[in-house]
C-alpha positions in Angstrom: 72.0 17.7 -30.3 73.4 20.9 -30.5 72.3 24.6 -28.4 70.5 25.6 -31.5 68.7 22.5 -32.2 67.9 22.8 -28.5 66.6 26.4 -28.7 64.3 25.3 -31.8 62.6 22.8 -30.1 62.0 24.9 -27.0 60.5 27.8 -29.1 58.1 25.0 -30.8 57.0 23.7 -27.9 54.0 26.3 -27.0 52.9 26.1 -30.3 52.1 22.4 -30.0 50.6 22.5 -26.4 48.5 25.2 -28.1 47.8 22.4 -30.9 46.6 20.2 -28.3 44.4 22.2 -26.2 43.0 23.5 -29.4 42.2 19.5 -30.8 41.1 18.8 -27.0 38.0 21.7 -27.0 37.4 20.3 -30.6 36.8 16.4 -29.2 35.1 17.9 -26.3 32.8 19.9 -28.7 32.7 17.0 -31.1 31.8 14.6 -27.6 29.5 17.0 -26.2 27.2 16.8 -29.2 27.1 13.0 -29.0 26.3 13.1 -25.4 23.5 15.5 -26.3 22.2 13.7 -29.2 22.3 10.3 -27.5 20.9 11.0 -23.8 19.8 14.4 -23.7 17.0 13.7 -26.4 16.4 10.2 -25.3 15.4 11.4 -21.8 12.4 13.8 -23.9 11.0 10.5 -25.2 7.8 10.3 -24.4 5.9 7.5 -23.3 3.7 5.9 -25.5 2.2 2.0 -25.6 5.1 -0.5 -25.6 7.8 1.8 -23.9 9.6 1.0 -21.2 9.2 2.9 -18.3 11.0 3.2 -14.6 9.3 5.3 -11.8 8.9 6.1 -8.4 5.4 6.2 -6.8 3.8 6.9 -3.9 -0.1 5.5 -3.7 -2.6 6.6 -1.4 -6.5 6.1 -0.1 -8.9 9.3 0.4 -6.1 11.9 -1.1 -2.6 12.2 -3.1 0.5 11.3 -0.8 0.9 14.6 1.8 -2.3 15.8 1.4 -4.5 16.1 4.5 -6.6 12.3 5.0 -4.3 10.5 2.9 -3.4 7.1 3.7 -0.6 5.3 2.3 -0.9 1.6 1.0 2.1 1.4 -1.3 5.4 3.6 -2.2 9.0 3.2 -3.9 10.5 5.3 -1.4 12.1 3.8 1.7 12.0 7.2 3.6 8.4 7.4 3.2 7.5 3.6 4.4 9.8 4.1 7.2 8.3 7.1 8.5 6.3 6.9 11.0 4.4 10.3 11.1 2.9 9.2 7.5 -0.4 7.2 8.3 -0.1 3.4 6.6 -3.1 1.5 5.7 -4.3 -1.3 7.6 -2.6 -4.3 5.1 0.8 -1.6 4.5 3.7 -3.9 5.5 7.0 -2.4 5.8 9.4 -4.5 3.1 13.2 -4.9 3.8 13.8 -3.1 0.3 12.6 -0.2 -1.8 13.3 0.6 -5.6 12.3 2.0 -8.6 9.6 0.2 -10.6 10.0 -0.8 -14.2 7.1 -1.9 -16.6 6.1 -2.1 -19.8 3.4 0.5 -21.1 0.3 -1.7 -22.3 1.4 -4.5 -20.2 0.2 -6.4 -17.5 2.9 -5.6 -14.5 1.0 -2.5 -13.8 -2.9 -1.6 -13.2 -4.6 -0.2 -16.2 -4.8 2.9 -15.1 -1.3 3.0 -13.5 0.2 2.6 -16.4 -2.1 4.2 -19.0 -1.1 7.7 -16.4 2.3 7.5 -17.9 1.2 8.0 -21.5 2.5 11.1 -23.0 4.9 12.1 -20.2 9.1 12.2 -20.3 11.2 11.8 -17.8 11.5 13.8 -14.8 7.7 14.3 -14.7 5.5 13.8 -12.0 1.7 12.9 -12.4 -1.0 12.3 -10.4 -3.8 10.4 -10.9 -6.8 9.7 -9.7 -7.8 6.0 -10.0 -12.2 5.4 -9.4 -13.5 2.1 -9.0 -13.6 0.2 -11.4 -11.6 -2.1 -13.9 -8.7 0.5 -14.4 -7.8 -0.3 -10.4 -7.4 -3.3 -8.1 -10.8 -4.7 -9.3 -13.0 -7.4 -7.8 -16.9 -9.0 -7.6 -18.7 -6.9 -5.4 -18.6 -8.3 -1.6 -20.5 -5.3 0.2 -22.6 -6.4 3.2 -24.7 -3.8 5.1 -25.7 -4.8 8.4 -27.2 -2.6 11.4 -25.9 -1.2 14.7 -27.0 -4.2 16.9 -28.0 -6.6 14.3 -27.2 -10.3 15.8 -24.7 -12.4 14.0 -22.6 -15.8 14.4 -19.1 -16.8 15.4 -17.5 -20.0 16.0 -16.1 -20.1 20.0 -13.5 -22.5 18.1 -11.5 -21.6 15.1 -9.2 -23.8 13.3 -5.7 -21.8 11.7 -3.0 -22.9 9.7 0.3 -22.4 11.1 0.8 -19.6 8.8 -2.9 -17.9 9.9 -1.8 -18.3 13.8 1.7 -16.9 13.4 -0.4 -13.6 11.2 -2.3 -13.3 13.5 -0.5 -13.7 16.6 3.3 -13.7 16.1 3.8 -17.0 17.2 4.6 -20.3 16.1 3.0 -23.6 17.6 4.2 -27.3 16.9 3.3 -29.0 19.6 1.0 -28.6 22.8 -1.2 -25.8 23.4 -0.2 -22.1 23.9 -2.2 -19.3 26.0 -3.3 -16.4 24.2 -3.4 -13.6 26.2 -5.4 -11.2 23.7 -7.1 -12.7 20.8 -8.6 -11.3 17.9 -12.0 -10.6 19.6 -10.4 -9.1 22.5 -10.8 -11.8 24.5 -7.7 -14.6 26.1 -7.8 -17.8 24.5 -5.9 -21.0 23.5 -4.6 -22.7 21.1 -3.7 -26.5 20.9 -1.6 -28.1 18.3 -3.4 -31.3 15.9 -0.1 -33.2 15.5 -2.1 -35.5 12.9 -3.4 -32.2 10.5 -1.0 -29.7 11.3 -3.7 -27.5 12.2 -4.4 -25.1 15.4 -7.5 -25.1 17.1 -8.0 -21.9 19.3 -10.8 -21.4 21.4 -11.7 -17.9 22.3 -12.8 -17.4 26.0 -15.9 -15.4 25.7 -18.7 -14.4 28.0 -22.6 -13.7 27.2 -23.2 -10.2 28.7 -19.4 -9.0 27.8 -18.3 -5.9 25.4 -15.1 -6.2 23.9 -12.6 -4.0 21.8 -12.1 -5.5 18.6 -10.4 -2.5 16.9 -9.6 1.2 18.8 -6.7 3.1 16.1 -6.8 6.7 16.2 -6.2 6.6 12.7 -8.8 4.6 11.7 -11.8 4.6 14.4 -13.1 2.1 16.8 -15.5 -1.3 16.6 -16.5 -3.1 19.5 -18.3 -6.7 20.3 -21.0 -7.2 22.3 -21.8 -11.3 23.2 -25.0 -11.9 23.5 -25.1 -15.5 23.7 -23.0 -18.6 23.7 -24.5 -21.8 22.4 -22.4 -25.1 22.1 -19.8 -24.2 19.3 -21.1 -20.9 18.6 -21.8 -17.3 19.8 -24.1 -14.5 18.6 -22.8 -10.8 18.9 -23.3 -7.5 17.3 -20.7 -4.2 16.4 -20.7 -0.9 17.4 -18.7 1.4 15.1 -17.2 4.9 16.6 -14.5 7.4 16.3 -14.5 6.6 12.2 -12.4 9.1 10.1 -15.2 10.8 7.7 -13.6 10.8 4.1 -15.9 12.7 1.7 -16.3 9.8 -0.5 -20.4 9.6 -0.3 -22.9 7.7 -1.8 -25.9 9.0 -1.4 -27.0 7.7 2.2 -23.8 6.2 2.8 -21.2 7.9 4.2 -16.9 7.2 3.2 -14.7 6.5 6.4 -11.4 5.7 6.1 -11.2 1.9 6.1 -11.5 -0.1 9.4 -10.0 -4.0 9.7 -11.6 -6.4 12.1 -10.6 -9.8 12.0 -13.3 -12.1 12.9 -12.0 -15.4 13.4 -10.3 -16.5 10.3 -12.0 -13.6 7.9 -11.2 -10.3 7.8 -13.8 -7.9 6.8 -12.9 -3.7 5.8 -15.8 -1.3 6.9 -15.6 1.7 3.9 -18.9 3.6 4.6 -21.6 4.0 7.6 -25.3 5.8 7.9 -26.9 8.1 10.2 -24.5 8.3 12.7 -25.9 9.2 15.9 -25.0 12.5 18.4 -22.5 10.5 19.6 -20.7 9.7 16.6 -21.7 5.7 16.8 -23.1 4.5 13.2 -26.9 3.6 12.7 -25.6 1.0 10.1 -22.0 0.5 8.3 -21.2 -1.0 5.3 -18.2 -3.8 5.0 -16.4 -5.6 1.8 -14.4 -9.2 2.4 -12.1 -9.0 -0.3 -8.4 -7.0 0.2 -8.7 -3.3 0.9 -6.9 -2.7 -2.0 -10.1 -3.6 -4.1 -12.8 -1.7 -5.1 -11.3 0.8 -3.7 -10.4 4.9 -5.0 -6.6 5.3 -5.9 -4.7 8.5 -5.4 -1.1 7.6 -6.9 1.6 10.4 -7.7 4.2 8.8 -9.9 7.5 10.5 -11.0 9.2 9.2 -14.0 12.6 8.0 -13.8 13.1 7.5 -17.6 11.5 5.9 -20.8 13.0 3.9 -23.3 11.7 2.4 -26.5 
């Protein structure tokens, strides 16, 4: 190759680097207006019945997630189940993992009114909705029971558990023997003995006629105590006190919304949502309890942000 051969190519050289630059803005442009058509536009779908949608959510009793008297019975969000200054529900159970939920609009992963929320909205959105009682919610046959400050009723002295019910209920597990309880359900000690030939636990609650106990005292929530009036063979008759309850604002007529109490009596658990006439010193002329989960029949408060929608 000779100096002038040399000297040409060197003098063509910036002409094809600016070639290249020129055909590289070209395939951006060209790529750019794929990446707009084919994601850019998809994430302004919105969703309508059959699309596939993926969210976060936070869902809540009494008010929306942060507001003042919300409690939390269900999120997406590990930061939030794991914090302890946000105020859980009584059934909330912390999970190992958190992540987004995907579900099909119309569908039958999602509540009715979960998932009808979604309807209309693109991703990126965040709605919140209001769920009432009702069949759009967690819905169930009416189990409401109204009974009265100091109205007698009946417990067994000696409950039989599964193994599963006893280790629920106090963190332990029993095969063999018997096991000292130190507080039981009703407040009380007690013990448990093992039925090798069922596989059942018997545990019989050491309670005394005369005696008050603490069945429930959460600052949260509120406070319910037992008071033994008599013990006869097998059985026991007692009456609640309910105190310190959390007012919500969710009143019916006479009956006035608290902020759901759990007491475990025995094997059942029952969720006290409302009281009457509470007295000057805040204990309740009469409450109002339901037997199935607190999840049903219940108000929902869920704020939902919307990951993205396909289909």
């Amino acid at each position: 190759m000779t100096g002038d051969e040399k000297k040409v190519k060197k003098d063509r050289d910036p002409i094809m680097v600016a070639c290249f630059i020129v055909f590289l803005l070209a395939s951006c442009a060209v790529i750019g207006a794929f990446v707009y058509d084919e994601y850019v536009k998809t994430d302004n779908t919105l969703a309508t019945e059959g699309s596939t949608v993926v969210v976060n959510y936070n869902g809540a009793y009494y008010a929306y997630y942060g507001e003042d008297g919300s409690v939390l019975f269900d999120t997406t969000y590990f930061s939030v189940a794991n914090n302890t200054n946000v105020v859980k529900s009584n059934d909330f159970v912390l999970g190992t993992s958190y992540k987004t939920l995907s579900f099909v609009v119309g569908g039958t992963t999602v509540i009715t009114g979960f998932g009808n929320a979604v309807i209309g909205h693109k991703a990126g959105d965040t709605i919140k909705v209001c769920i009432p009682v009702g069949t759009s919610g967690y819905y169930a046959p009416d189990t409401s029971v109204t009974v009265t400050s100091g109205q007698t009723q009946t417990g067994n002295l000696v409950d039989t558990l599964t193994a599963t019910q006893f280790s629920d209920q106090y963190g332990a597990t029993l095969t063999q023997g018997t096991y000292y309880i130190e507080n039981s359900v009703y407040g009380c000690s007690a013990s448990a003995s093992y039925n090798s030939s069922t596989g059942l636990i018997d545990v019989r609650y050491n309670l005394e006629a005369g005696n008050t106990y603490t069945l429930v005292d959460d600052s949260n929530f509120g406070k319910v105590t037992m008071t033994v009036s008599s013990i006869s063979g097998t059985s026991f008759s007692y009456s609640l006190t309910v105190s310190n309850y959390k007012i919500t604002g969710e009143n019916d007529g006479a009956k006035i919304g608290i902020e759901m109490i759990k007491v475990t009596l025995g094997t059942q658990s029952i969720y006290i949502t409302s009281i009457t006439d509470p007295t000057s010193s805040g204990t309740a002329t009469s409450f109002e309890y339901k037997t199935v989960a607190e999840k049903y029949n219940a108000v929902l408060y869920f704020t939902i942000t919307i990951v993205s929608v396909t289909g």
